[in-house]
N, CA, C and O atoms as CSV, one atom per row, in Angstrom:
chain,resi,resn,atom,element,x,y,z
A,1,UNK,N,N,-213.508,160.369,-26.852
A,1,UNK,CA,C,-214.203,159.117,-27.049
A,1,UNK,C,C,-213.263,157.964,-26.706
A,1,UNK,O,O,-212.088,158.064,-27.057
A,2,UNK,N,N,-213.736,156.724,-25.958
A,2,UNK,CA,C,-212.790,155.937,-25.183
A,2,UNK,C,C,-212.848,154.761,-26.372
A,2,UNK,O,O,-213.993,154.320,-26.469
A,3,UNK,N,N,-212.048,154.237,-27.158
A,3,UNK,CA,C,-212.118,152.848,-27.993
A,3,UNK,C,C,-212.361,151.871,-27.253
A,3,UNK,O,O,-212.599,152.234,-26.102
A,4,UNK,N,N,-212.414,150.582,-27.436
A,4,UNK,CA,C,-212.625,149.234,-26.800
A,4,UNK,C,C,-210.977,149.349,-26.425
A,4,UNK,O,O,-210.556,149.463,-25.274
A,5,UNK,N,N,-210.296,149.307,-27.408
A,5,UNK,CA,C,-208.797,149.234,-27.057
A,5,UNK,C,C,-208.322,149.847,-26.194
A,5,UNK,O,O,-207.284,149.381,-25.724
A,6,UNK,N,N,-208.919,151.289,-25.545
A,6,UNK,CA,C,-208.436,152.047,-24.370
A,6,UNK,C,C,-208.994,151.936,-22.947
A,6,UNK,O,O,-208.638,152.590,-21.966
A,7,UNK,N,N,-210.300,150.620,-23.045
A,7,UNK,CA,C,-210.621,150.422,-21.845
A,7,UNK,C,C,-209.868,149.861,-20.653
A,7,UNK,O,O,-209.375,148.782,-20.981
A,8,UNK,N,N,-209.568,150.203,-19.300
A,8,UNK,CA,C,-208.870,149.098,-18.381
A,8,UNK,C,C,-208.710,147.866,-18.791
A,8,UNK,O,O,-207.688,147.363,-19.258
A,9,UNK,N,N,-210.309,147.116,-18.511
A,9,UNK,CA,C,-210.029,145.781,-18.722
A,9,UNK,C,C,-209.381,145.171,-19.967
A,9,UNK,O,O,-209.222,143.970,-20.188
A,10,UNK,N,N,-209.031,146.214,-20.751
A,10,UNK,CA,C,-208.578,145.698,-22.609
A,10,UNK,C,C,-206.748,146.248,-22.546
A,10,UNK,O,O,-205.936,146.249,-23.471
A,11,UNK,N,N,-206.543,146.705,-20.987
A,11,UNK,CA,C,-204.937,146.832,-21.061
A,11,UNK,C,C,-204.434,145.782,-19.939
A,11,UNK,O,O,-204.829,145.402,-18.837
A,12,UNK,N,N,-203.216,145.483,-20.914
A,12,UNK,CA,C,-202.038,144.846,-20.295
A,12,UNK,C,C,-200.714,145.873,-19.596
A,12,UNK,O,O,-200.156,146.551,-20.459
A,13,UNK,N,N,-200.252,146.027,-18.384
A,13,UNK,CA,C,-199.430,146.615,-18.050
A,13,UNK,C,C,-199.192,148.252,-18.622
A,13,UNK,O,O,-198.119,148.855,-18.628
A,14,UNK,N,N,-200.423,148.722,-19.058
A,14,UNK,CA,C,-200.852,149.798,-19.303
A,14,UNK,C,C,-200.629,150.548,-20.872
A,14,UNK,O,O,-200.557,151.738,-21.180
A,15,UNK,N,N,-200.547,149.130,-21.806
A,15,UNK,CA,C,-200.865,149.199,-23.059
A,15,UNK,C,C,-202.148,148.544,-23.541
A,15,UNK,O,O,-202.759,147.759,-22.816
A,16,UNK,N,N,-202.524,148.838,-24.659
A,16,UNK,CA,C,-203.470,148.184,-25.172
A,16,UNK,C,C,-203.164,146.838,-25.564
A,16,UNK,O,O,-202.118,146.615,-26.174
A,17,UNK,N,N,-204.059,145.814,-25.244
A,17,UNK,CA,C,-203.840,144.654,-25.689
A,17,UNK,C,C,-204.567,144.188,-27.222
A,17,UNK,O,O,-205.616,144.633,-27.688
A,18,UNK,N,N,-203.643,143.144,-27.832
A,18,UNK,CA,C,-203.815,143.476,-28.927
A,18,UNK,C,C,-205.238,142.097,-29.394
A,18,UNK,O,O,-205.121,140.921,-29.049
A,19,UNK,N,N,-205.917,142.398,-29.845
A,19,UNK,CA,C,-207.103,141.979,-30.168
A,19,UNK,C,C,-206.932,140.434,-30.506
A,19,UNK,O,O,-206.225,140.366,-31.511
A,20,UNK,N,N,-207.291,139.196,-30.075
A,20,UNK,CA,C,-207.490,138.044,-30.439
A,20,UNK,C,C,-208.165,137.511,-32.119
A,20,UNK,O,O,-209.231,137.595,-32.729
A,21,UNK,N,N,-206.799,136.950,-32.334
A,21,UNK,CA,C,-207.972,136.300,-33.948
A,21,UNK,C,C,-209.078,135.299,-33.819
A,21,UNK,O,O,-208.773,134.513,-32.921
A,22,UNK,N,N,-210.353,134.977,-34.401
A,22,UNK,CA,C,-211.072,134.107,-34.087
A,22,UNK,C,C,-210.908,133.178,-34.721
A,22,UNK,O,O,-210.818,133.422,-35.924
A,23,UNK,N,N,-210.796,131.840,-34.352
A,23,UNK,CA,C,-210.512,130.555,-35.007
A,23,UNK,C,C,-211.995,130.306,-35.014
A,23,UNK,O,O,-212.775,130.730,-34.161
A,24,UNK,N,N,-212.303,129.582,-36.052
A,24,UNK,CA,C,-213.749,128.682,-36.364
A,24,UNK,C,C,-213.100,127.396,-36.827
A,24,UNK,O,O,-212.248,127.291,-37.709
A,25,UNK,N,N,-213.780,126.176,-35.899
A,25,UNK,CA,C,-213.848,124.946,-36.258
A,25,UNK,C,C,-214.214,124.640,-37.294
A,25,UNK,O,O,-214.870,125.505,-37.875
A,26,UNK,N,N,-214.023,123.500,-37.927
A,26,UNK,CA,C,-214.070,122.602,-39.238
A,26,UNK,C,C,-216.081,122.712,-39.362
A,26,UNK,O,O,-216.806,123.082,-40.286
A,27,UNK,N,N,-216.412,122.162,-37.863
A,27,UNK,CA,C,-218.200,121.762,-38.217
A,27,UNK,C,C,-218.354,123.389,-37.901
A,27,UNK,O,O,-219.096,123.913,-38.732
A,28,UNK,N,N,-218.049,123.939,-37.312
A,28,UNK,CA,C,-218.772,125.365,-37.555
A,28,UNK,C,C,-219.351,125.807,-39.082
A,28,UNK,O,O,-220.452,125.956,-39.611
A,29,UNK,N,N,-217.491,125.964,-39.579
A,29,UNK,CA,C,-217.879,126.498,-40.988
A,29,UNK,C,C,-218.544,125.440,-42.045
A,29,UNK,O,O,-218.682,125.699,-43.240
A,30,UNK,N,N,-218.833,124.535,-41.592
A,30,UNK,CA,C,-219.565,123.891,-42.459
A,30,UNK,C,C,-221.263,123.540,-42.258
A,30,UNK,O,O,-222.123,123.100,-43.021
A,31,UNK,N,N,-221.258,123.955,-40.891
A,31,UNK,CA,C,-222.837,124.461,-40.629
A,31,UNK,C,C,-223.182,125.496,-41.194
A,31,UNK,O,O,-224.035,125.590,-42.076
A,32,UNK,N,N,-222.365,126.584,-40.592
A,32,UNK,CA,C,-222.790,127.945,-41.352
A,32,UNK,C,C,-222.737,127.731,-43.085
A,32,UNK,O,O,-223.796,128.046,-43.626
A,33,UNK,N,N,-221.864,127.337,-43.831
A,33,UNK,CA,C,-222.043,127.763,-44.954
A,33,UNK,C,C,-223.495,126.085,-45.835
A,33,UNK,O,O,-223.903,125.935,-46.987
A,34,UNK,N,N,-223.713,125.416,-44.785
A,34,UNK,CA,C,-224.979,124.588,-45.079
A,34,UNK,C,C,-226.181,125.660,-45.003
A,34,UNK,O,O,-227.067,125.738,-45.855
A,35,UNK,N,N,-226.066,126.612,-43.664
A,35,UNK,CA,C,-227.128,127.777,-43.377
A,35,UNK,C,C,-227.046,128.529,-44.208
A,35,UNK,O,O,-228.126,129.118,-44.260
A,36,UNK,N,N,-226.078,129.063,-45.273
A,36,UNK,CA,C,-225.956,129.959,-45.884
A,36,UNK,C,C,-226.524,129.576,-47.597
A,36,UNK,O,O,-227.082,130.264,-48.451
A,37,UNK,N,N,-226.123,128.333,-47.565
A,37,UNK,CA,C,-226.504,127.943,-48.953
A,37,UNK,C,C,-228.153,127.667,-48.553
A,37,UNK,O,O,-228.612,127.484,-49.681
A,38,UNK,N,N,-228.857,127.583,-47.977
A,38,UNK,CA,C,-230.259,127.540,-48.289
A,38,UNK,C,C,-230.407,128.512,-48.045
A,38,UNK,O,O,-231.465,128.351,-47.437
A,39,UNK,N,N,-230.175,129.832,-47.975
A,39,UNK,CA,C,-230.632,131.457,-48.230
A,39,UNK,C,C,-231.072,131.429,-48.955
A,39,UNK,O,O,-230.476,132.071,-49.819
A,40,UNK,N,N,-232.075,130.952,-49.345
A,40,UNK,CA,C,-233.123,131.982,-50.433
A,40,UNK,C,C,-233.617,133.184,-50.918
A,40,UNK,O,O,-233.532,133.443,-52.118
A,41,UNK,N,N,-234.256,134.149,-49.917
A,41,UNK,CA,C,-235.079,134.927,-49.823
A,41,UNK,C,C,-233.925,136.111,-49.559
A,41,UNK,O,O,-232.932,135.814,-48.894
A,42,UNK,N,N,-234.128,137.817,-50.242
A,42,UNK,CA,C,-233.291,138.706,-50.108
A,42,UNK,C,C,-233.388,139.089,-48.547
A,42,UNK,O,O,-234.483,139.262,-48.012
A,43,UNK,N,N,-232.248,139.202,-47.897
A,43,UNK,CA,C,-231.850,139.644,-46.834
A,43,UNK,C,C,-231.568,138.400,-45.754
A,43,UNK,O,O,-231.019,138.688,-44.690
A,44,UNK,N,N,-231.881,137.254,-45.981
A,44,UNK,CA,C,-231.674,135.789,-45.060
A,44,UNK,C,C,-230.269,136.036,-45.214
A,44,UNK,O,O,-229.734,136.208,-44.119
A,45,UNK,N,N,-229.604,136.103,-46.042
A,45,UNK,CA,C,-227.856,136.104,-46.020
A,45,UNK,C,C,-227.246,136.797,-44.977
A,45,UNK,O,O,-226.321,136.392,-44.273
A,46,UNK,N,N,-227.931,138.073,-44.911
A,46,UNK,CA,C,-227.237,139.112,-44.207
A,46,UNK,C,C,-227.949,139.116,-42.911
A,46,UNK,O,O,-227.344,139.496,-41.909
A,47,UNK,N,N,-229.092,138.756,-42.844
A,47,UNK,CA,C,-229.250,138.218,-41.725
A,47,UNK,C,C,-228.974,136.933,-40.901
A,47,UNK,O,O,-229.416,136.727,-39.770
A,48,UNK,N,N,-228.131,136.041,-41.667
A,48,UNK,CA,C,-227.160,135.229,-40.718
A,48,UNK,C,C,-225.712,135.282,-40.887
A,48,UNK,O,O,-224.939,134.470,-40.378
A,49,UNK,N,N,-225.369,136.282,-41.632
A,49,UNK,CA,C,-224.217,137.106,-41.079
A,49,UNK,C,C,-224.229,137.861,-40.114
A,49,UNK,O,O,-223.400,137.633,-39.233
A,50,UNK,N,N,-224.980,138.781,-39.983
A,50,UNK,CA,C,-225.352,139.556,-38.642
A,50,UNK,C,C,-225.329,138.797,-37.078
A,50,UNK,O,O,-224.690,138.985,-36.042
A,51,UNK,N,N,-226.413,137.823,-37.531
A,51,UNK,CA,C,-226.293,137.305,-35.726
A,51,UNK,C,C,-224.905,136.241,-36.192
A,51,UNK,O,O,-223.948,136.536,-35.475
A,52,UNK,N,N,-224.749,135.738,-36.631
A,52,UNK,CA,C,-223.173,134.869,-36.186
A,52,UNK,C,C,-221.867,135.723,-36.171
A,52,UNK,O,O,-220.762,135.196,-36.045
A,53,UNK,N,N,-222.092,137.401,-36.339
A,53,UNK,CA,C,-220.884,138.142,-36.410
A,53,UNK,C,C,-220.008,138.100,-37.504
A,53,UNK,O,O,-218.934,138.609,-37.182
A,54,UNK,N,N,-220.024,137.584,-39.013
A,54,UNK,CA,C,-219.437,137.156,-39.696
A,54,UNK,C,C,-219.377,138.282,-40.522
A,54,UNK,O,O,-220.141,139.229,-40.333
A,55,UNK,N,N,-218.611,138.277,-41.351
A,55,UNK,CA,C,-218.599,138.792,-42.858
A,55,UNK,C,C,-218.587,138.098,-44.118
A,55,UNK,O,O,-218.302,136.900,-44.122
A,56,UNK,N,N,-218.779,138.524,-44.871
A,56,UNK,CA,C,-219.367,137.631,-46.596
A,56,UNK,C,C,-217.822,137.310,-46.729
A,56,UNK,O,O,-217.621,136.261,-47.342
A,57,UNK,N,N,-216.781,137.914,-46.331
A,57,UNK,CA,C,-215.551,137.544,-46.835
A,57,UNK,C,C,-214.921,135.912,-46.246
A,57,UNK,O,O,-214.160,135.066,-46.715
A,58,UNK,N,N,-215.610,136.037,-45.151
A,58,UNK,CA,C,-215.187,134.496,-44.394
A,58,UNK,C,C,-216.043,133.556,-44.957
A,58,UNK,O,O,-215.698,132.375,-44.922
A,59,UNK,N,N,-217.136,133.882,-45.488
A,59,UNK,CA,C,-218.289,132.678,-46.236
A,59,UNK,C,C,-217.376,132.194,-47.616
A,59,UNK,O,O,-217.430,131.092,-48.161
A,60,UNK,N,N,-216.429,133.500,-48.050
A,60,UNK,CA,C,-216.053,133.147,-49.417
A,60,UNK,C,C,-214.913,132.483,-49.415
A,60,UNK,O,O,-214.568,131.719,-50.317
A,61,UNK,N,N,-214.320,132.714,-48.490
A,61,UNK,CA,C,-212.939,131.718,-47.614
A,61,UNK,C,C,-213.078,130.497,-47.540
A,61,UNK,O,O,-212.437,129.588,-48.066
A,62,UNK,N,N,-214.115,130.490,-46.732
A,62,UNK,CA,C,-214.689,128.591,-46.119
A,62,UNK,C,C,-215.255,127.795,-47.510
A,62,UNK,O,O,-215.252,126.569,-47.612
A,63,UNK,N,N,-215.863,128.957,-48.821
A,63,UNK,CA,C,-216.458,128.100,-49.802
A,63,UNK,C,C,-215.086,127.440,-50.617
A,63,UNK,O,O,-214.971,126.308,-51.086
A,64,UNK,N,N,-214.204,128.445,-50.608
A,64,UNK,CA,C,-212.845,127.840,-50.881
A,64,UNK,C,C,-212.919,126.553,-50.601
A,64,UNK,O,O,-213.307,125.639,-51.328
A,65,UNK,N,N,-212.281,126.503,-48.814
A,65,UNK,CA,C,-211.755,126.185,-48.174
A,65,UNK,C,C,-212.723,124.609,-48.532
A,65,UNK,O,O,-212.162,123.561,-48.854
A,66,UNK,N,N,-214.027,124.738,-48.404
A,66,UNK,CA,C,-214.742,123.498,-48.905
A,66,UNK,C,C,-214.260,122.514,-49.479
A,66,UNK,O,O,-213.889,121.367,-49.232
A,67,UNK,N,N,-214.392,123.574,-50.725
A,67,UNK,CA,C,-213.992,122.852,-52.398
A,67,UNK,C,C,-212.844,121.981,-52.488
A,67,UNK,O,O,-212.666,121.033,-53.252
A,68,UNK,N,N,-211.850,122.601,-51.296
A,68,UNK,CA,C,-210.253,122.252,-51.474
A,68,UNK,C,C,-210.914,120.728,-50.311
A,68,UNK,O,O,-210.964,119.621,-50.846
A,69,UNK,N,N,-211.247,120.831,-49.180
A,69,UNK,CA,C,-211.320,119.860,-48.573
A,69,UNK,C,C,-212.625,118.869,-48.601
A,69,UNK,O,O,-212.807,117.788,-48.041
A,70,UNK,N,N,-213.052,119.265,-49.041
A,70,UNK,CA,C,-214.593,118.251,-49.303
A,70,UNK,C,C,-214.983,118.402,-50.608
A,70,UNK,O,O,-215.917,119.164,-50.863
A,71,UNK,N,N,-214.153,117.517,-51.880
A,71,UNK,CA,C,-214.698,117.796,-52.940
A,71,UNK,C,C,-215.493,117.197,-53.184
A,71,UNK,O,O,-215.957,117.473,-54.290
A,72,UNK,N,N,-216.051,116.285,-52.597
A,72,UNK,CA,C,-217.259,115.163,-53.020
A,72,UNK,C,C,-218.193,115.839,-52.286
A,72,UNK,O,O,-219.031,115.097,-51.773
A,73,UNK,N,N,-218.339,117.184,-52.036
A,73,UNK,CA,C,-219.923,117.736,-51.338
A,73,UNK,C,C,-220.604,118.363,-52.476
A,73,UNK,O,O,-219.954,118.836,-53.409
A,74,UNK,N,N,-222.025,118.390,-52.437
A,74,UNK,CA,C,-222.297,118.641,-53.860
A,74,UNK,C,C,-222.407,120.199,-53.602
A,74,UNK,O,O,-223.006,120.746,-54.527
A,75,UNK,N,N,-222.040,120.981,-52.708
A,75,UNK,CA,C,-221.712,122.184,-53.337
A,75,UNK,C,C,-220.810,122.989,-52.897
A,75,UNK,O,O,-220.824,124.071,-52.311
A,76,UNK,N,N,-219.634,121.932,-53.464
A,76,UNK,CA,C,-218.446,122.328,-53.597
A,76,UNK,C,C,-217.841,122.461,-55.464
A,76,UNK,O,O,-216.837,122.773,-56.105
A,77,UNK,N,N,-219.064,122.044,-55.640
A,77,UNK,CA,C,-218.805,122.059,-57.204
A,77,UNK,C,C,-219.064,123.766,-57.783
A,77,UNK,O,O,-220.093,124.340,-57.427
A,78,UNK,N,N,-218.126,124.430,-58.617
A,78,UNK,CA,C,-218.660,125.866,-58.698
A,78,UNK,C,C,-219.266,125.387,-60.037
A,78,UNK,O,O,-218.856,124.357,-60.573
A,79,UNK,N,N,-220.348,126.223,-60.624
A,79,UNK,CA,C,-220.929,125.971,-61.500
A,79,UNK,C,C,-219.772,126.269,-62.728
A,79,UNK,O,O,-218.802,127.005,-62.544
A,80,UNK,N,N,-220.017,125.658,-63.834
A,80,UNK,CA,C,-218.890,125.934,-65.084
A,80,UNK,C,C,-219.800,127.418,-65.382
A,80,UNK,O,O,-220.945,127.741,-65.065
A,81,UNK,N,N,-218.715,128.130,-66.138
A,81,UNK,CA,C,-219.027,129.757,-66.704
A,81,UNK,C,C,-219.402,129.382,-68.408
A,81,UNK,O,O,-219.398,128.253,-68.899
A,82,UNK,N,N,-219.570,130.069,-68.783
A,82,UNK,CA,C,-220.315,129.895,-70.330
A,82,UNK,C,C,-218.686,129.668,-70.779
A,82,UNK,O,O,-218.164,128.591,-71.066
A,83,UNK,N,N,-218.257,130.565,-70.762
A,83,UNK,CA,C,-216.277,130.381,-71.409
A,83,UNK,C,C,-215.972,128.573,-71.368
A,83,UNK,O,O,-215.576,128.056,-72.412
A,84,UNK,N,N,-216.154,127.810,-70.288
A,84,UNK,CA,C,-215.649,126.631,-69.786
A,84,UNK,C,C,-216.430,126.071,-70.488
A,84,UNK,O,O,-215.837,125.297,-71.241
A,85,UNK,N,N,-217.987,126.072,-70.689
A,85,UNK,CA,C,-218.665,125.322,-71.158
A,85,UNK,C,C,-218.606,125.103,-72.943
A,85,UNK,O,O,-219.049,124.172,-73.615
A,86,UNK,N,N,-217.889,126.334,-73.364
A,86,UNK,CA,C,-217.912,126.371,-74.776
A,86,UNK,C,C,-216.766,125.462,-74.786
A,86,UNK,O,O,-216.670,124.456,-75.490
A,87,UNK,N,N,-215.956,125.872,-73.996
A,87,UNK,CA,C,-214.491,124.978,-74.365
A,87,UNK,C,C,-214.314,123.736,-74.076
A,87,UNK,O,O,-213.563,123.060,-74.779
A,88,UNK,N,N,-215.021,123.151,-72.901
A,88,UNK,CA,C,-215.215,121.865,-72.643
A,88,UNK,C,C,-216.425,121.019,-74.151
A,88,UNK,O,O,-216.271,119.863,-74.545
A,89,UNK,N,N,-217.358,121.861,-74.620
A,89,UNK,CA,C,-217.856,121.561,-75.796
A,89,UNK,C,C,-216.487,121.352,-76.735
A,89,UNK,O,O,-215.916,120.275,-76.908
A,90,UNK,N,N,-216.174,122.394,-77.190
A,90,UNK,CA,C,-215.160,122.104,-78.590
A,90,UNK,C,C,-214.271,120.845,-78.248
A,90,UNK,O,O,-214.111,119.903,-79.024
A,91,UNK,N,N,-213.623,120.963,-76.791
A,91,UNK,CA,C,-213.078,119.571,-76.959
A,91,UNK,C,C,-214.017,118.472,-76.982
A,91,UNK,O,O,-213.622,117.480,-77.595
A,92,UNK,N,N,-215.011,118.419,-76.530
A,92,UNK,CA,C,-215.457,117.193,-76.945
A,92,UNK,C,C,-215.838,116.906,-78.605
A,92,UNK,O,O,-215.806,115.837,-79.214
A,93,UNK,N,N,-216.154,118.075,-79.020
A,93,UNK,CA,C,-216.331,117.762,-80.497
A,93,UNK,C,C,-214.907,117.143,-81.297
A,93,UNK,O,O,-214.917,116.277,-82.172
A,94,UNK,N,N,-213.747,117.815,-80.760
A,94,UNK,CA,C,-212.710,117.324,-81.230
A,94,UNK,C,C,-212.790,115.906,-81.147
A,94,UNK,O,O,-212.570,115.154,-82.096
A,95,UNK,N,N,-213.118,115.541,-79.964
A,95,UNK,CA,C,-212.785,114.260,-79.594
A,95,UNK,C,C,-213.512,112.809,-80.440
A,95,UNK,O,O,-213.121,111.649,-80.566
A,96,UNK,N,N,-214.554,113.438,-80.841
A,96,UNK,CA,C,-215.659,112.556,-81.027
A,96,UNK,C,C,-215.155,112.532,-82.796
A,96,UNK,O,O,-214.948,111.415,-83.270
A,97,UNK,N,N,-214.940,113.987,-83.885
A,97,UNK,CA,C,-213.934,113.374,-85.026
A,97,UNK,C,C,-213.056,112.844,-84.807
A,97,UNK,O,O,-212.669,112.292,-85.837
A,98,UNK,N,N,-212.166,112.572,-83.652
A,98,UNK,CA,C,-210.685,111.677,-83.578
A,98,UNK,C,C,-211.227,110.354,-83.415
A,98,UNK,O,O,-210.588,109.498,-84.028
A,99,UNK,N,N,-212.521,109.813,-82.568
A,99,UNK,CA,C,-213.223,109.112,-82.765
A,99,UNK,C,C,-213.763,108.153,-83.867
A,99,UNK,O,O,-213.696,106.961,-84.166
A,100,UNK,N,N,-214.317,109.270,-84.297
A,100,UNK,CA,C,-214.569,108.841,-86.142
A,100,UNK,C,C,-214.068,108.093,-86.807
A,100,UNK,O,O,-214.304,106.978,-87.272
A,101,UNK,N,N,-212.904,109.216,-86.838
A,101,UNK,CA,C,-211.838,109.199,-87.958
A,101,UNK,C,C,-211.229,107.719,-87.406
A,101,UNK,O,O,-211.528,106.826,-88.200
A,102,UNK,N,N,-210.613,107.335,-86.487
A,102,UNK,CA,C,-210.221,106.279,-86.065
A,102,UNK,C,C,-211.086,104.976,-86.450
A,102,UNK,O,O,-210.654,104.095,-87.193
A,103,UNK,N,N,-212.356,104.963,-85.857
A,103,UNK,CA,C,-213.932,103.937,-85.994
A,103,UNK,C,C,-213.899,103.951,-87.718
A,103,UNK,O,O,-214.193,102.859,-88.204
A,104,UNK,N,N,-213.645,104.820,-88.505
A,104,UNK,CA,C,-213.571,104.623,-90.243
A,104,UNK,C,C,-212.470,103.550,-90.731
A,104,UNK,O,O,-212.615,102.482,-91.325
A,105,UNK,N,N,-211.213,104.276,-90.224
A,105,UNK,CA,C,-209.975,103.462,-90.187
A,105,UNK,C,C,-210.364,101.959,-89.760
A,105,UNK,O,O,-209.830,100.919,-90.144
A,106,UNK,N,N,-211.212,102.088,-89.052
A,106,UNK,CA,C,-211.126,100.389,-88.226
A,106,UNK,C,C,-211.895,99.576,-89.029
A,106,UNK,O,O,-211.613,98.379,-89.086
A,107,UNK,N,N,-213.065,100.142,-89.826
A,107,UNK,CA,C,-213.717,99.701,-90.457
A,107,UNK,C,C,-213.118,99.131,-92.016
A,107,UNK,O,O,-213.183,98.166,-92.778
A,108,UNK,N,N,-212.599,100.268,-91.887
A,108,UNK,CA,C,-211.565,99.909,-93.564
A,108,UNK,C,C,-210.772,98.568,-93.168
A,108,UNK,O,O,-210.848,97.607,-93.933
A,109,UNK,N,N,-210.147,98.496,-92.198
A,109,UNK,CA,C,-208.911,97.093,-91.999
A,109,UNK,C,C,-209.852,96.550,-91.948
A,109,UNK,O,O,-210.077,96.034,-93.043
A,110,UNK,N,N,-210.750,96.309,-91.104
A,110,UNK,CA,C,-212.202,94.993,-90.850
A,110,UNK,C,C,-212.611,94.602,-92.213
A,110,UNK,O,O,-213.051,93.461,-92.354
A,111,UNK,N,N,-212.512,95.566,-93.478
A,111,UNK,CA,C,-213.090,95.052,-94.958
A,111,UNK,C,C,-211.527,94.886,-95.639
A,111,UNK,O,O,-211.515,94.160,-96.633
A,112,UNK,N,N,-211.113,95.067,-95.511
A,112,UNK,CA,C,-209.134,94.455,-96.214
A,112,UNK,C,C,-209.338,93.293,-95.989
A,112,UNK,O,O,-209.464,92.390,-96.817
A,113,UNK,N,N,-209.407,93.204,-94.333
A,113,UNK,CA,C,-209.020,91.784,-93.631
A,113,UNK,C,C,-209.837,90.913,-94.514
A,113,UNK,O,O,-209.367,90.015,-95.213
A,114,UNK,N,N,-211.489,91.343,-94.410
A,114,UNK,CA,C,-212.531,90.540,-95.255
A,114,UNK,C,C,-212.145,89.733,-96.458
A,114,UNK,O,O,-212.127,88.526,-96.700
A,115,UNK,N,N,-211.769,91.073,-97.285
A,115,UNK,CA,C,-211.089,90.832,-98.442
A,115,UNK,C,C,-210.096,89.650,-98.741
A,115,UNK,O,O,-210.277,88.699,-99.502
A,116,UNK,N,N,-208.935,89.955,-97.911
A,116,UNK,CA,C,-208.069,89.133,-98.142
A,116,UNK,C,C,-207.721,87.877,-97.765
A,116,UNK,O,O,-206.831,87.147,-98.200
A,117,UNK,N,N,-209.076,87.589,-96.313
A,117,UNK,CA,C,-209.531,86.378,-95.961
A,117,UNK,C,C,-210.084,85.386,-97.395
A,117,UNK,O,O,-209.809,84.286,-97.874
A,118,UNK,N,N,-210.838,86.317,-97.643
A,118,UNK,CA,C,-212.360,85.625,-99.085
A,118,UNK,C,C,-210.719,85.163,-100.026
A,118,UNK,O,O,-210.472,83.972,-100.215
A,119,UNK,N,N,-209.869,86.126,-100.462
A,119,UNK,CA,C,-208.554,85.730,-101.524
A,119,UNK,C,C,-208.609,84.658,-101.283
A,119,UNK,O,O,-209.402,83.836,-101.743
A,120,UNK,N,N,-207.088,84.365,-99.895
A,120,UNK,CA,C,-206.901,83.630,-99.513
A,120,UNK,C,C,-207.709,82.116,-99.512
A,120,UNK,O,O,-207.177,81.270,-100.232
A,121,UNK,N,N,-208.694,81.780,-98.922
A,121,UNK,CA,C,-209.758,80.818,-99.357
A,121,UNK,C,C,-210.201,80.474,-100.853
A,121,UNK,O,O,-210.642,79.430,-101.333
A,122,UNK,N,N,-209.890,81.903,-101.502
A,122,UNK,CA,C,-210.417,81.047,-103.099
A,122,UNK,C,C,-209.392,80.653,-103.720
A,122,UNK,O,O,-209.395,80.035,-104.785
A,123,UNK,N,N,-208.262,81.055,-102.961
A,123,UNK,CA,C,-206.849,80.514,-103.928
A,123,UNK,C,C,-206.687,78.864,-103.300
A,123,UNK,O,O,-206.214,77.888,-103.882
A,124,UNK,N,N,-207.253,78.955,-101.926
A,124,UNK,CA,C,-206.794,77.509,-101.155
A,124,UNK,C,C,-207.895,76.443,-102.234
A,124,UNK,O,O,-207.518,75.431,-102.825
A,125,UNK,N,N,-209.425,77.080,-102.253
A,125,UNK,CA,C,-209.933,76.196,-103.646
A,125,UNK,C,C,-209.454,76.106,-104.586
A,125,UNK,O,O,-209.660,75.033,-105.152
A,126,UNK,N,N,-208.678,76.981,-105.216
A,126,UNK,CA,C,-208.298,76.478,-106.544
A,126,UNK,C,C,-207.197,75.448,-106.601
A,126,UNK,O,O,-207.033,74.629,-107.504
A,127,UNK,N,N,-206.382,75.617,-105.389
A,127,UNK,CA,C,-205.263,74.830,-105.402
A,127,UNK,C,C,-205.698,73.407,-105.078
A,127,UNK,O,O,-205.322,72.297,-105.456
A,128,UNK,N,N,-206.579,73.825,-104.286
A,128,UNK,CA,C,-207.129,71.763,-104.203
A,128,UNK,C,C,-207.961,71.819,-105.522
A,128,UNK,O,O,-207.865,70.713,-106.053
A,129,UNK,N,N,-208.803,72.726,-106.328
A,129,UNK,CA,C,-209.475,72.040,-107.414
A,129,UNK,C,C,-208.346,71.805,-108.153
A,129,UNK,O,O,-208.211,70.696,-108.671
A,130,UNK,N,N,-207.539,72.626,-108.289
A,130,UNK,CA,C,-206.276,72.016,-109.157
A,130,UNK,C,C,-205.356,70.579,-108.980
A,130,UNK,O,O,-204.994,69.733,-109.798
A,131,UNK,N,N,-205.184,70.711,-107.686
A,131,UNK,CA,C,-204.631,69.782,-107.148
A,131,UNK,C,C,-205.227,68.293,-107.681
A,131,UNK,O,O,-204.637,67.456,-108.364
A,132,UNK,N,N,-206.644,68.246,-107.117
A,132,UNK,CA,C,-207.523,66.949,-107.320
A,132,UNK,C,C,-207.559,66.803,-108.880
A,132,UNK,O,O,-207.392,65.611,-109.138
A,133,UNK,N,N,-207.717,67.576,-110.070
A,133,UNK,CA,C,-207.697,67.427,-111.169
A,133,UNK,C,C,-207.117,66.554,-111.891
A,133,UNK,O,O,-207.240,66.586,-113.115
């Protein structure tokens, strides 16, 4: 059985030549994986893997490759996992008693201050009712 690699036209000076890597442009992979994200329906995936020659492994490359270079595309965002979402919850709950607790505190000085404003003023009356006496 003859490989692609053992054909004439696939030798150099009567070795096999060694197979070319394929480069894909920037708008390629970002057409294809625009074509790929409206796959809906079972088998559309693999049927535009098939005719563009691709494999699922280069779709999962370029979705990378997205994320890292186009983070403002909206689906470059990976969805959060339940794990992230619990934990991004607890911190916010944290956040919102540090909140609190702070907004209580503030409230307490706001009624001191009150307080010791109202003093202040009834001592300044007494000293002029005293005074004028």
């Amino acid at each position: 059985m003859e490989t692609t690699l053992n054909r004439p036209e696939h030798r150099v000076n009567g070795t096999p030549e060694k197979p070319k890597r394929r480069r894909f442009s920037a708008e390629y992979k970002l057409r294809i994986l625009e074509e790929a994200d409206r796959c809906t329906k079972p088998g559309e995936l693999g049927l535009l893997l098939r005719r563009e020659g691709l494999y699922s492994s280069h779709l999962a490359a370029w979705r990378r490759w997205r994320r890292r270079a186009h983070p403002e595309h909206p689906a470059s965002k990976k969805p959060a996992t339940e794990s992230q979402l619990k934990h991004e919850n607890a911190r916010q709950q944290r956040e919102i008693a540090r909140l609190r607790l702070k907004l209580e505190h503030a409230e307490k000085l706001a009624a001191l201050q009150k307080k010791f404003t109202e003093m202040l003023e009834a001592q300044e009356r007494d000293e002029i009712d005293g005074s004028s006496a």
